[in-house]
mmJSON file of the N, C-alpha and C atoms, coordinates in Angstrom:
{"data_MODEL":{"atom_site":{
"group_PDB":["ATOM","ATOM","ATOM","ATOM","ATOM","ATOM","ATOM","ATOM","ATOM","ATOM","ATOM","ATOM","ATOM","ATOM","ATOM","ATOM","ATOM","ATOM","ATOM","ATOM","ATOM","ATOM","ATOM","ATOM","ATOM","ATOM","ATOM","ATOM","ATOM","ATOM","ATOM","ATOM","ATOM","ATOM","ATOM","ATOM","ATOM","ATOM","ATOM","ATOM","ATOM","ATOM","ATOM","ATOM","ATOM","ATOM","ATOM","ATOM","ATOM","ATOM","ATOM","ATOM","ATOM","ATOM","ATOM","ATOM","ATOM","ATOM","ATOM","ATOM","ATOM","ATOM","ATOM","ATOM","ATOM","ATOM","ATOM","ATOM","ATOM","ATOM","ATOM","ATOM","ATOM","ATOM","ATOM","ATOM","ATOM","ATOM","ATOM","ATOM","ATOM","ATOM","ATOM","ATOM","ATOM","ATOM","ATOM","ATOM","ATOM","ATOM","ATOM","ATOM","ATOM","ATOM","ATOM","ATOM","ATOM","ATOM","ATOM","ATOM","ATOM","ATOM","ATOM","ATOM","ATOM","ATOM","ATOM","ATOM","ATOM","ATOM","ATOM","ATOM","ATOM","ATOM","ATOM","ATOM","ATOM","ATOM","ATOM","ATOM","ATOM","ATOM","ATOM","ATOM","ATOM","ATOM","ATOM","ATOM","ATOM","ATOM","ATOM","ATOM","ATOM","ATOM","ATOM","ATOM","ATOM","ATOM","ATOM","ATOM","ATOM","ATOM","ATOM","ATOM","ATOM","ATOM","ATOM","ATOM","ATOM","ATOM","ATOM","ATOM","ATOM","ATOM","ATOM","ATOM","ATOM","ATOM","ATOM","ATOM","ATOM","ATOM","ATOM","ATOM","ATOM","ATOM","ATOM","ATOM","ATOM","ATOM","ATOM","ATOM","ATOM","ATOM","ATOM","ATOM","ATOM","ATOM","ATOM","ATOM","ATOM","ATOM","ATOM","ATOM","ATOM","ATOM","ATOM","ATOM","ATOM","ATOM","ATOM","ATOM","ATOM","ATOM","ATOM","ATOM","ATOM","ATOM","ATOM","ATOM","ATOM","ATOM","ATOM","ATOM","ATOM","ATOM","ATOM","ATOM","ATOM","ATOM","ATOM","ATOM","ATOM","ATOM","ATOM","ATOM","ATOM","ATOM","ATOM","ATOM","ATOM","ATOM"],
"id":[1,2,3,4,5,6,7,8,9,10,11,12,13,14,15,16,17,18,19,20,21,22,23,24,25,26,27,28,29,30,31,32,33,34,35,36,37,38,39,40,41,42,43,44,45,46,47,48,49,50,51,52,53,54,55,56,57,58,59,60,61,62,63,64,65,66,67,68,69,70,71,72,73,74,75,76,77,78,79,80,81,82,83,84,85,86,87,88,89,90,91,92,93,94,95,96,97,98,99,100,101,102,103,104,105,106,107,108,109,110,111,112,113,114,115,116,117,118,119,120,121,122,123,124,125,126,127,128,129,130,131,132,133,134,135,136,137,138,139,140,141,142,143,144,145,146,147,148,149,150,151,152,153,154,155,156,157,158,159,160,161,162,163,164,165,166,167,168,169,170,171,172,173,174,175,176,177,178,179,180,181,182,183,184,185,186,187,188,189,190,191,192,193,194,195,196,197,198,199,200,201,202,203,204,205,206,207,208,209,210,211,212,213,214,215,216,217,218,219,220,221,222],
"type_symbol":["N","C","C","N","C","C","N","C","C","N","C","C","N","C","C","N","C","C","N","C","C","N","C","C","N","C","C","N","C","C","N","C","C","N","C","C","N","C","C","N","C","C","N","C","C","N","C","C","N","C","C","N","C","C","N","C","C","N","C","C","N","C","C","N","C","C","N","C","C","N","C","C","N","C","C","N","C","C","N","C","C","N","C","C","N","C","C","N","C","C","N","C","C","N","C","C","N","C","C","N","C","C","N","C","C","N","C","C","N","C","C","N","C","C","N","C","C","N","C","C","N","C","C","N","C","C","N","C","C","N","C","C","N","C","C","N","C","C","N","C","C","N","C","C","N","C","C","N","C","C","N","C","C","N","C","C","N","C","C","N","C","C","N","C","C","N","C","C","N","C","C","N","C","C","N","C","C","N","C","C","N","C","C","N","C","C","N","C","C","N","C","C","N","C","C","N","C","C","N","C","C","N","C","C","N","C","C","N","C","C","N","C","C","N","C","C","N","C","C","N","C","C"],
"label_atom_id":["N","CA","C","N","CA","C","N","CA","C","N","CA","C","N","CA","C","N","CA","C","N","CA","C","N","CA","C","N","CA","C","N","CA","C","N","CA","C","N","CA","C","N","CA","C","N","CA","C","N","CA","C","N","CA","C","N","CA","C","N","CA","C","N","CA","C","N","CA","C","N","CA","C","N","CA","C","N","CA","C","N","CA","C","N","CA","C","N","CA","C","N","CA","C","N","CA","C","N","CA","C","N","CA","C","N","CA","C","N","CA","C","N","CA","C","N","CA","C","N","CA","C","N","CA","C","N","CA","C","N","CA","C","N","CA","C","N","CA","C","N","CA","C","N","CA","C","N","CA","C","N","CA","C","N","CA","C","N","CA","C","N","CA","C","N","CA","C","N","CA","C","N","CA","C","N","CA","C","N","CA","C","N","CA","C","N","CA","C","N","CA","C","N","CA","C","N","CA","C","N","CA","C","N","CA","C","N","CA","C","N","CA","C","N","CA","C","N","CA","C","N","CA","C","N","CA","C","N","CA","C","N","CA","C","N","CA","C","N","CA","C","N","CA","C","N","CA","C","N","CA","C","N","CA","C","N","CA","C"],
"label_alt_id":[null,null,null,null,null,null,null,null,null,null,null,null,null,null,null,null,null,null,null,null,null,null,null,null,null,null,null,null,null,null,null,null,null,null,null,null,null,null,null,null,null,null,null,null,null,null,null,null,null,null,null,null,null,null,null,null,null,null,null,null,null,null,null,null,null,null,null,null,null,null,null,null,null,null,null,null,null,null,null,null,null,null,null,null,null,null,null,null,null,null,null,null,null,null,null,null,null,null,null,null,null,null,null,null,null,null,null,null,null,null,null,null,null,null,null,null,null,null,null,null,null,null,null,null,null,null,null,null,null,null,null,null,null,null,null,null,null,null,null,null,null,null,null,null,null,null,null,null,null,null,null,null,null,null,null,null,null,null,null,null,null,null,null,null,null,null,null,null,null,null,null,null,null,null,null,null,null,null,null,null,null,null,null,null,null,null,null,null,null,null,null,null,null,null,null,null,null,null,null,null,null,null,null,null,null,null,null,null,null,null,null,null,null,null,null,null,null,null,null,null,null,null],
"label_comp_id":["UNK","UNK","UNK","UNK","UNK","UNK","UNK","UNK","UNK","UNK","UNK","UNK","UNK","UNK","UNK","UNK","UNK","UNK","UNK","UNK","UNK","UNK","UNK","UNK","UNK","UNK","UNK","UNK","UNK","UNK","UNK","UNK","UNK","UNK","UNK","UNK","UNK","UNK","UNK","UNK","UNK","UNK","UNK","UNK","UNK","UNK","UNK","UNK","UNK","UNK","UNK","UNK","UNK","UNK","UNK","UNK","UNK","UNK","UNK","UNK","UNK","UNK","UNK","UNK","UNK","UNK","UNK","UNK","UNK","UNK","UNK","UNK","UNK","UNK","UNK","UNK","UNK","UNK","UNK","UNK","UNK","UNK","UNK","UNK","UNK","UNK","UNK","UNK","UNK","UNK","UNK","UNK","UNK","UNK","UNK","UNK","UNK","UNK","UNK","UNK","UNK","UNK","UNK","UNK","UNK","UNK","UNK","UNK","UNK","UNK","UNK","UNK","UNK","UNK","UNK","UNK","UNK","UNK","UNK","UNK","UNK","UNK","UNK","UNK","UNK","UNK","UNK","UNK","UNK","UNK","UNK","UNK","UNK","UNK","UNK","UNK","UNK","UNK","UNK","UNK","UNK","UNK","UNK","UNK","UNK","UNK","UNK","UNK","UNK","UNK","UNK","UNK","UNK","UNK","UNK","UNK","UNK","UNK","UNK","UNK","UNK","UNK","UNK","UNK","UNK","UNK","UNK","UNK","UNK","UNK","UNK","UNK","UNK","UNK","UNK","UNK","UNK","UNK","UNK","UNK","UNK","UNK","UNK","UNK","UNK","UNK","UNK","UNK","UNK","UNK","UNK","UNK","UNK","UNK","UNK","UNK","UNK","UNK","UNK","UNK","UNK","UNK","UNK","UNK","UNK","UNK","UNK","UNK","UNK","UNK","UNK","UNK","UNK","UNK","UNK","UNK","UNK","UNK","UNK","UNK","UNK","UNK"],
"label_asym_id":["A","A","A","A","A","A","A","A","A","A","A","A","A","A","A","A","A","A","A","A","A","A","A","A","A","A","A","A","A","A","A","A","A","A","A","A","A","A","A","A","A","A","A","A","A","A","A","A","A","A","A","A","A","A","A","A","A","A","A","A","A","A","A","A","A","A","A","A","A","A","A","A","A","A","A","A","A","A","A","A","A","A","A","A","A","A","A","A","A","A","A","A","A","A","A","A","A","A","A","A","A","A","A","A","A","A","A","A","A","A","A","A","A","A","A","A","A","A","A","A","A","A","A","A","A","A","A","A","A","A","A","A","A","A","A","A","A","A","A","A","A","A","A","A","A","A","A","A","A","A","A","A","A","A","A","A","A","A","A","A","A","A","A","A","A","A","A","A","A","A","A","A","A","A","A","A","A","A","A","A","A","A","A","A","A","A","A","A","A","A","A","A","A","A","A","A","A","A","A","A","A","A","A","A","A","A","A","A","A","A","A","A","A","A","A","A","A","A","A","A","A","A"],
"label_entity_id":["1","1","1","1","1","1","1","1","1","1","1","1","1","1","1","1","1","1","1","1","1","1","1","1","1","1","1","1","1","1","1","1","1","1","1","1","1","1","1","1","1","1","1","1","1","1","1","1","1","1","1","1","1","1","1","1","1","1","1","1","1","1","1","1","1","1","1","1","1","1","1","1","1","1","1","1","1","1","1","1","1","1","1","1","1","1","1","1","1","1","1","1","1","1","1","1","1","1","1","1","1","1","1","1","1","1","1","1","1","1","1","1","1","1","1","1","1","1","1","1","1","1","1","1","1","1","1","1","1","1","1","1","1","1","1","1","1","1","1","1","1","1","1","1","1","1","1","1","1","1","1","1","1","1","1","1","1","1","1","1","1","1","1","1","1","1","1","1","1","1","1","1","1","1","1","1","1","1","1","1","1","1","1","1","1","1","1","1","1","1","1","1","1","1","1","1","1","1","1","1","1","1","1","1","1","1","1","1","1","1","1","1","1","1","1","1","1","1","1","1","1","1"],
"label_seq_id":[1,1,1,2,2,2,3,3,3,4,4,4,5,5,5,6,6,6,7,7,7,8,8,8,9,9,9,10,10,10,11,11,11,12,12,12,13,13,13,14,14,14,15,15,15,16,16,16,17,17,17,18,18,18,19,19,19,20,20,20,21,21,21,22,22,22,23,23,23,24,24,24,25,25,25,26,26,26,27,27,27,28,28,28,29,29,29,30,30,30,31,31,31,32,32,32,33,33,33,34,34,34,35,35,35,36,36,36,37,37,37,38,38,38,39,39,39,40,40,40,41,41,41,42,42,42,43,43,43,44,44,44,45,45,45,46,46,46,47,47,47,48,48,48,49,49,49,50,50,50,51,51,51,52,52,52,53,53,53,54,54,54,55,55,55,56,56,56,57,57,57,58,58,58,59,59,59,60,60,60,61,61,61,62,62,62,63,63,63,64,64,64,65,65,65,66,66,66,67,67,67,68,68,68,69,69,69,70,70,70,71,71,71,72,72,72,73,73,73,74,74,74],
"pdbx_PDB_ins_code":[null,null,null,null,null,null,null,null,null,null,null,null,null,null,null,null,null,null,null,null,null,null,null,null,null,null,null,null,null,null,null,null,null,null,null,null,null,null,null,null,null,null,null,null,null,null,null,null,null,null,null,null,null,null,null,null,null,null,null,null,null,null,null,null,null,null,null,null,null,null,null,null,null,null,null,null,null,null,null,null,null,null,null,null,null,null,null,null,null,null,null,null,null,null,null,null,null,null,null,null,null,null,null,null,null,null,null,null,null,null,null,null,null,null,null,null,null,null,null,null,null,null,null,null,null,null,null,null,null,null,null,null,null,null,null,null,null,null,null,null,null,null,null,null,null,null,null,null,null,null,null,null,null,null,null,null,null,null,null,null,null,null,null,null,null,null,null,null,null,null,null,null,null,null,null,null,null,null,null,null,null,null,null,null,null,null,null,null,null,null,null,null,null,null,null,null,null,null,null,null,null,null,null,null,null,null,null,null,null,null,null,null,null,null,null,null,null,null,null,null,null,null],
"Cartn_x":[-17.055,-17.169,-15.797,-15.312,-14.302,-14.519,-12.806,-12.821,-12.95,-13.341,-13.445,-12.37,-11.911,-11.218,-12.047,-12.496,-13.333,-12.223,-12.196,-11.144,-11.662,-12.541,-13.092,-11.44,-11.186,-10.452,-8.965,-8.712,-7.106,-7.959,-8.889,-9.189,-9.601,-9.842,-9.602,-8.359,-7.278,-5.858,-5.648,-5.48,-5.344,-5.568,-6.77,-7.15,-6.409,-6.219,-5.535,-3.921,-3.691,-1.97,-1.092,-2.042,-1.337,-2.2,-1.796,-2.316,-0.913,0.091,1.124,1.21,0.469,0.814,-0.58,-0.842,-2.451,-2.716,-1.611,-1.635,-2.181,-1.666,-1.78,-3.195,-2.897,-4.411,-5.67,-5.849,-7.108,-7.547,-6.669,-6.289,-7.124,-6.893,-7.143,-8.514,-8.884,-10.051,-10.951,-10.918,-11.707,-11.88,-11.677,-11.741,-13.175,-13.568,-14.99,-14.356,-15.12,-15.384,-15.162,-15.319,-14.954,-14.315,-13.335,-12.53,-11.512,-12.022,-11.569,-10.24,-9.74,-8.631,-7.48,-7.528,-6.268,-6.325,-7.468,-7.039,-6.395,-7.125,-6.842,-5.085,-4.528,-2.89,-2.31,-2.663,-2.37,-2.102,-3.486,-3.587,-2.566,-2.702,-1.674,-0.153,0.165,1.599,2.036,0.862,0.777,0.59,-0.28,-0.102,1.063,1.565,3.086,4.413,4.23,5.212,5.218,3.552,2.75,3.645,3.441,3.48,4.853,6.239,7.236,7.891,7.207,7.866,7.387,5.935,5.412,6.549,7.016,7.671,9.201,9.704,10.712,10.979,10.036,9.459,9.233,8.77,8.69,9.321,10.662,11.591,12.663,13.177,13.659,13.162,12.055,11.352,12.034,11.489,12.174,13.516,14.34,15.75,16.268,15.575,15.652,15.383,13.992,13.619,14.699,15.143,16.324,17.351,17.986,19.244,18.724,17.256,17.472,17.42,16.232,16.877,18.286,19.063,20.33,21.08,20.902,21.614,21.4,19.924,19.432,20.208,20.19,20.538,22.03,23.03,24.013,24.753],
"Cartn_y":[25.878,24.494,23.951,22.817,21.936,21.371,21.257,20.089,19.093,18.434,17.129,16.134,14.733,14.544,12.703,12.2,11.08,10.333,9.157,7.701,6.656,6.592,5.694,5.116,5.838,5.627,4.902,5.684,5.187,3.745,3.338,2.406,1.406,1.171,0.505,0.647,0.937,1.139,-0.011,0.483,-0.552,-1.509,-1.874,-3.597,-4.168,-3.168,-4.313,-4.353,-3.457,-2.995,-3.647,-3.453,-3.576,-5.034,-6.129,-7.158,-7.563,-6.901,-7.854,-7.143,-5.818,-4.865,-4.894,-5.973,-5.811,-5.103,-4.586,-3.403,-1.879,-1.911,-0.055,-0.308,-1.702,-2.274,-1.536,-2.569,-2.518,-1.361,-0.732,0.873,2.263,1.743,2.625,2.142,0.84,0.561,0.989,0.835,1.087,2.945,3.598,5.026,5.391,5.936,6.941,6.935,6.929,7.43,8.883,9.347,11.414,11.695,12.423,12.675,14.611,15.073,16.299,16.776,17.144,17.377,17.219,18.559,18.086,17.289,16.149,15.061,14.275,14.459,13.207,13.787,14.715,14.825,14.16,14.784,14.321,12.615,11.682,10.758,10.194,10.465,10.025,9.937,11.222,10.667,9.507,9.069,7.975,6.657,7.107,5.66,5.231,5.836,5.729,5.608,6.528,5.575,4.192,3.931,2.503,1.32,2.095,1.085,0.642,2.162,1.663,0.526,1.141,0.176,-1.25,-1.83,-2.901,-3.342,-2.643,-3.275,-3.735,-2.767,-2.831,-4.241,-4.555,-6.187,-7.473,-7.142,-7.918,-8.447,-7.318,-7.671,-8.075,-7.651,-8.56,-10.175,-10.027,-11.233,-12.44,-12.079,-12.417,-12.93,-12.061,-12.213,-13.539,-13.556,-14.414,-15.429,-15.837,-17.504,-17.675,-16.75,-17.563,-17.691,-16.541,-17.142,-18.834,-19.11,-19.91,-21.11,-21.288,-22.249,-22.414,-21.397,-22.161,-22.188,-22.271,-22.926,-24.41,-24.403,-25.672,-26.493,-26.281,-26.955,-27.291,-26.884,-26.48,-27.718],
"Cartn_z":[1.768,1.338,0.951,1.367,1.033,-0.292,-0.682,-2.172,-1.804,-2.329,-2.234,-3.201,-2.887,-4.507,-4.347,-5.44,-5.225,-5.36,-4.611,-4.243,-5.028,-5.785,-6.277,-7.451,-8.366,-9.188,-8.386,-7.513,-6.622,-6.321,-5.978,-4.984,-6.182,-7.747,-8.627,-8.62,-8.783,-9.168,-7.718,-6.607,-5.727,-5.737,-6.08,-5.815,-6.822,-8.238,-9.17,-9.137,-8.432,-8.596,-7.375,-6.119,-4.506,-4.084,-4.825,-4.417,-3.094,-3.318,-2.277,-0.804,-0.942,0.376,0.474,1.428,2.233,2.537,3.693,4.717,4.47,3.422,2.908,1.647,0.967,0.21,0.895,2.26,2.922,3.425,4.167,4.907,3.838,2.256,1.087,0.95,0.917,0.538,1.374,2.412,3.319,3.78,2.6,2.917,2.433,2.47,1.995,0.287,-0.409,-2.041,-2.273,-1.109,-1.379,-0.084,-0.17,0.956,0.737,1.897,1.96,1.107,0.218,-0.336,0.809,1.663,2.788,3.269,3.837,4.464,3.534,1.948,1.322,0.78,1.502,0.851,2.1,3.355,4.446,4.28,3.967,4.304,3.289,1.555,1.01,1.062,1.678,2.347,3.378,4.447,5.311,4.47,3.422,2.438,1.325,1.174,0.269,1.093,3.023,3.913,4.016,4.517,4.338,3.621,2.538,0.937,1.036,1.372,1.194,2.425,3.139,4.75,4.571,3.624,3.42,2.234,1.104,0.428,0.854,1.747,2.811,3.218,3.809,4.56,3.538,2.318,1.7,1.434,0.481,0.047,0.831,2.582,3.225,3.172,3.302,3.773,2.453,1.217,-0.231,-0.173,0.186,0.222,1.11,2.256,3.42,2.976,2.142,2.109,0.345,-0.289,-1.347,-0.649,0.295,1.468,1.781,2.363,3.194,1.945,0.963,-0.781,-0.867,-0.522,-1.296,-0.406,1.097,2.01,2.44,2.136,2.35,0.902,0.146,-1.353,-1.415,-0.716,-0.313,0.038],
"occupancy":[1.0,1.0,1.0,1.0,1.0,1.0,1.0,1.0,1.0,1.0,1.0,1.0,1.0,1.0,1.0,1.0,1.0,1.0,1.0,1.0,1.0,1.0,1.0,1.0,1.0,1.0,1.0,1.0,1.0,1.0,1.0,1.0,1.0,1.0,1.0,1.0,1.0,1.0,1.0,1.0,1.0,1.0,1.0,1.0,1.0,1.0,1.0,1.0,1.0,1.0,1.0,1.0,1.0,1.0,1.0,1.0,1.0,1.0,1.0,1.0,1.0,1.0,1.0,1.0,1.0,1.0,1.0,1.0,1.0,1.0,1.0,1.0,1.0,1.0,1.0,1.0,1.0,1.0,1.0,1.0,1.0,1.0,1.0,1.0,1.0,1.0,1.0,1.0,1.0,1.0,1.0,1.0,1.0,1.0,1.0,1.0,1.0,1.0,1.0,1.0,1.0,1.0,1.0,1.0,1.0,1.0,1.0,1.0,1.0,1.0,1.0,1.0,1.0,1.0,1.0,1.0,1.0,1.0,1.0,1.0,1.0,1.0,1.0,1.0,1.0,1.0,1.0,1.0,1.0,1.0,1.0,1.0,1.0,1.0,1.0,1.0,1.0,1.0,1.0,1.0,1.0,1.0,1.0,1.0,1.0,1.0,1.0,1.0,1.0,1.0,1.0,1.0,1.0,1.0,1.0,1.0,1.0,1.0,1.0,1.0,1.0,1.0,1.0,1.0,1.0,1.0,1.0,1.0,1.0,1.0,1.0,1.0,1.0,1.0,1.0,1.0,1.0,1.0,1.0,1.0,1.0,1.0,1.0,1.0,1.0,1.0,1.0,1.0,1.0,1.0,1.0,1.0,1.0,1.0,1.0,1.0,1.0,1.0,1.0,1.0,1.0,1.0,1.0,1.0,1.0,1.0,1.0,1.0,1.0,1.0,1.0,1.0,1.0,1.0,1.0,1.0,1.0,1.0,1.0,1.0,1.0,1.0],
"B_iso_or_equiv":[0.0,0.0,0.0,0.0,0.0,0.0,0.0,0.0,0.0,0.0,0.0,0.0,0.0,0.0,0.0,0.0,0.0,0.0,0.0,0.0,0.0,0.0,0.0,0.0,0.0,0.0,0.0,0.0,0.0,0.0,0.0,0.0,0.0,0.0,0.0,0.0,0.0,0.0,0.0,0.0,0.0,0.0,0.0,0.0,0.0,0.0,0.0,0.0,0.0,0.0,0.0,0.0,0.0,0.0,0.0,0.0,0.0,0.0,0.0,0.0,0.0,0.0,0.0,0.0,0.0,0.0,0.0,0.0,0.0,0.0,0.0,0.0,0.0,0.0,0.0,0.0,0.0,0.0,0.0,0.0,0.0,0.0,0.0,0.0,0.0,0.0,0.0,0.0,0.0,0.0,0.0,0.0,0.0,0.0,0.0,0.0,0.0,0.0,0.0,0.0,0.0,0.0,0.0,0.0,0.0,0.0,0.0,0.0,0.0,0.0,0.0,0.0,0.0,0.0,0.0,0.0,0.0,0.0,0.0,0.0,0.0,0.0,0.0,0.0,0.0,0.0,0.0,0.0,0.0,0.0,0.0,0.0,0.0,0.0,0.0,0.0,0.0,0.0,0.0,0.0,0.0,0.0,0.0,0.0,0.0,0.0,0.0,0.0,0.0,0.0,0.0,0.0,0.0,0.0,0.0,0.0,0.0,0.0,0.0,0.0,0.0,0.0,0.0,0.0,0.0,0.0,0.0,0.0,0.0,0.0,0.0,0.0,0.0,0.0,0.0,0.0,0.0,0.0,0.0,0.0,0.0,0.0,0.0,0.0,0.0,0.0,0.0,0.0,0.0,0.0,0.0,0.0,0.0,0.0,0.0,0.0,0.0,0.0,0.0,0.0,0.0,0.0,0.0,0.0,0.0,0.0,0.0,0.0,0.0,0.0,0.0,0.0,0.0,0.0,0.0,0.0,0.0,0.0,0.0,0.0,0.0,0.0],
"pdbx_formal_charge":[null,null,null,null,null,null,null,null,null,null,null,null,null,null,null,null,null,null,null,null,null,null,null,null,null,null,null,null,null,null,null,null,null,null,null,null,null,null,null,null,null,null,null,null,null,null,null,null,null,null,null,null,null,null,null,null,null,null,null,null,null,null,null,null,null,null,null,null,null,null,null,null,null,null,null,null,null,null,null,null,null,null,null,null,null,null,null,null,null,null,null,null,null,null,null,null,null,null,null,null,null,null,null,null,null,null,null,null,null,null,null,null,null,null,null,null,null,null,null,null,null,null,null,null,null,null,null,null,null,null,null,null,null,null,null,null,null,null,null,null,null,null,null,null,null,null,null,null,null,null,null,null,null,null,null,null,null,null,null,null,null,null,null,null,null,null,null,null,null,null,null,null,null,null,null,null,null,null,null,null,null,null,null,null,null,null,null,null,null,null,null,null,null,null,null,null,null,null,null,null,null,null,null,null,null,null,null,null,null,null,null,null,null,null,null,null,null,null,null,null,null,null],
"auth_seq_id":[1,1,1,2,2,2,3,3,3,4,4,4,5,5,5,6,6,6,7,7,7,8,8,8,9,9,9,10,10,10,11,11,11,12,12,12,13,13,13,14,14,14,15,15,15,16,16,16,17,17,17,18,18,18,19,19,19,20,20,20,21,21,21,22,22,22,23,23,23,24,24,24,25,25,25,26,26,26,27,27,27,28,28,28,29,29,29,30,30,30,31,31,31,32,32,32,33,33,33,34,34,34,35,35,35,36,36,36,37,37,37,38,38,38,39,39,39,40,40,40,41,41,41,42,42,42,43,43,43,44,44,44,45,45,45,46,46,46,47,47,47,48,48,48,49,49,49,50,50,50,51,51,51,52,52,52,53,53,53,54,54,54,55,55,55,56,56,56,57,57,57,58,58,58,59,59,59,60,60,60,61,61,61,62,62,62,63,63,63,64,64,64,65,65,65,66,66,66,67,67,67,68,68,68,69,69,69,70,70,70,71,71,71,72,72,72,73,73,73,74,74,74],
"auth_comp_id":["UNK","UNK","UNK","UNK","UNK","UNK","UNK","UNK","UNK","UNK","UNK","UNK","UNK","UNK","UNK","UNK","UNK","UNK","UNK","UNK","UNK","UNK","UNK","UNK","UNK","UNK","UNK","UNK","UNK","UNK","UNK","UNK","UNK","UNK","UNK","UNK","UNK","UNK","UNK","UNK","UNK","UNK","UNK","UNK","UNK","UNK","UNK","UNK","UNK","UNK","UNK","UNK","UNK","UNK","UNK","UNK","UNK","UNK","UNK","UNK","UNK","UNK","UNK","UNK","UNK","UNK","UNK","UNK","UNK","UNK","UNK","UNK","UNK","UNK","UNK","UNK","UNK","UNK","UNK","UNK","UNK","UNK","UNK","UNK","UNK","UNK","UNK","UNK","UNK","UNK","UNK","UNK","UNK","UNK","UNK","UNK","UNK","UNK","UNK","UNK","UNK","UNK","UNK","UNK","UNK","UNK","UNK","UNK","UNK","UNK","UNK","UNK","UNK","UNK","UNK","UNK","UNK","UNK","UNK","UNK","UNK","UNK","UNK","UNK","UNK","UNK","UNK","UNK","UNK","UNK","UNK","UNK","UNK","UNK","UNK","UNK","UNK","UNK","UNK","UNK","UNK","UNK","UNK","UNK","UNK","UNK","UNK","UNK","UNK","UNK","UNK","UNK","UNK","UNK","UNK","UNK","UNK","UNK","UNK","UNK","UNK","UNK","UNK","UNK","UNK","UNK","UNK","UNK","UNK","UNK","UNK","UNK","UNK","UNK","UNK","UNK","UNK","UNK","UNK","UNK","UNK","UNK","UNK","UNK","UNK","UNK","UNK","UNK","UNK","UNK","UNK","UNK","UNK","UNK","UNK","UNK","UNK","UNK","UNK","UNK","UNK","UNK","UNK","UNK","UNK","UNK","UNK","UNK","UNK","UNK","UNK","UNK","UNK","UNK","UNK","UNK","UNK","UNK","UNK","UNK","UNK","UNK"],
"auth_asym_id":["A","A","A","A","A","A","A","A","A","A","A","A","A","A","A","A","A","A","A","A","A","A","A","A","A","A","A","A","A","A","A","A","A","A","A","A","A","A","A","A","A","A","A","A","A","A","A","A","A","A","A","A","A","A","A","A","A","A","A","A","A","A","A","A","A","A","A","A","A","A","A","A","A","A","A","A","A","A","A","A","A","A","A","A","A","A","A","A","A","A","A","A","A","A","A","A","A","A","A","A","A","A","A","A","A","A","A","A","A","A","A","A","A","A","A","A","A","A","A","A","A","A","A","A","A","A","A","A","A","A","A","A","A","A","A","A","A","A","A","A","A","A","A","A","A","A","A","A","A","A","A","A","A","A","A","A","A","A","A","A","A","A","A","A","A","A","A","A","A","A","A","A","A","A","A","A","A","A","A","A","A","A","A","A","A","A","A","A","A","A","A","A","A","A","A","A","A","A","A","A","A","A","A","A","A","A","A","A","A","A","A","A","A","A","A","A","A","A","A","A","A","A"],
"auth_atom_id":["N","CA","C","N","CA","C","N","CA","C","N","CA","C","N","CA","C","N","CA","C","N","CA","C","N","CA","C","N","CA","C","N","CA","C","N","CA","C","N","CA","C","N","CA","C","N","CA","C","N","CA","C","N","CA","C","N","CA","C","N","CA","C","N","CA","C","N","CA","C","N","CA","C","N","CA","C","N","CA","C","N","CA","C","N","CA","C","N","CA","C","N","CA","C","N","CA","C","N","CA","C","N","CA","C","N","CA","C","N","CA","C","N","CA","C","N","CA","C","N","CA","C","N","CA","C","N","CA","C","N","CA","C","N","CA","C","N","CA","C","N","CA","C","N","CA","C","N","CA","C","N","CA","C","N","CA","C","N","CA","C","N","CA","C","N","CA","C","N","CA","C","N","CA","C","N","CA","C","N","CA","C","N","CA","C","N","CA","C","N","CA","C","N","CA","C","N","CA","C","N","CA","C","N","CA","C","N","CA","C","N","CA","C","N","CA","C","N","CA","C","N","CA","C","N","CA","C","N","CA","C","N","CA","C","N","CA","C","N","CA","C","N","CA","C","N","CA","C","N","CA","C","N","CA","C","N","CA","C"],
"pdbx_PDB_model_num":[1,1,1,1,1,1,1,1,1,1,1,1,1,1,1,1,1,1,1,1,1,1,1,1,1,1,1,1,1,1,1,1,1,1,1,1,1,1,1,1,1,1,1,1,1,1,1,1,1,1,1,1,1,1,1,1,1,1,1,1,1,1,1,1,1,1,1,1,1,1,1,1,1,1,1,1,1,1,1,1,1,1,1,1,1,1,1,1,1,1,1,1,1,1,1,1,1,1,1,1,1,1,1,1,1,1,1,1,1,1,1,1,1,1,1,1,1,1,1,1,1,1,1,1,1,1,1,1,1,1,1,1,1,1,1,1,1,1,1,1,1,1,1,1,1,1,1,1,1,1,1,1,1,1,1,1,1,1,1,1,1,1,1,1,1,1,1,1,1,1,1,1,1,1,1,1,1,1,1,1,1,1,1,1,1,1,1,1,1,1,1,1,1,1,1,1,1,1,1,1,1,1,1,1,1,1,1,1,1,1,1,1,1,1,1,1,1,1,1,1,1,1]
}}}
């Protein structure tokens, strides 16, 4: 028999924490409530690449529209 580890708790932490990274948000939510221990290490490393490559983007994205505020203001 497999461990199991329940997602219920990560998947409250998500909805209230990862309102800006949809991507890796929805991906988590949408998992089963109990999930095999190794998948669920497996899968958590794919969700924290996720998370960082979404914050990656963001924060370009961020940077870009104050570049473009104070060129326009300029």
């Amino acid at each position: 028999m497999y461990t199991k580890v329940d997602t219920r708790a990560l998947k409250v932490f998500v909805k209230r924490e990862l309102r800006d990274y949809p991507l890796v948000r929805e991906i988590i939510l949408q998992e089963p409530n109990h999930i095999a221990a190794q998948e669920f290490i497996i899968k958590a490393k794919i969700w924290l690449q996720l998370l960082a490559r979404e914050k990656e983007i963001r924060n370009s994205r961020d940077v870009r529209l104050f570049h473009d505020r104070l060129v326009v203001r300029q």
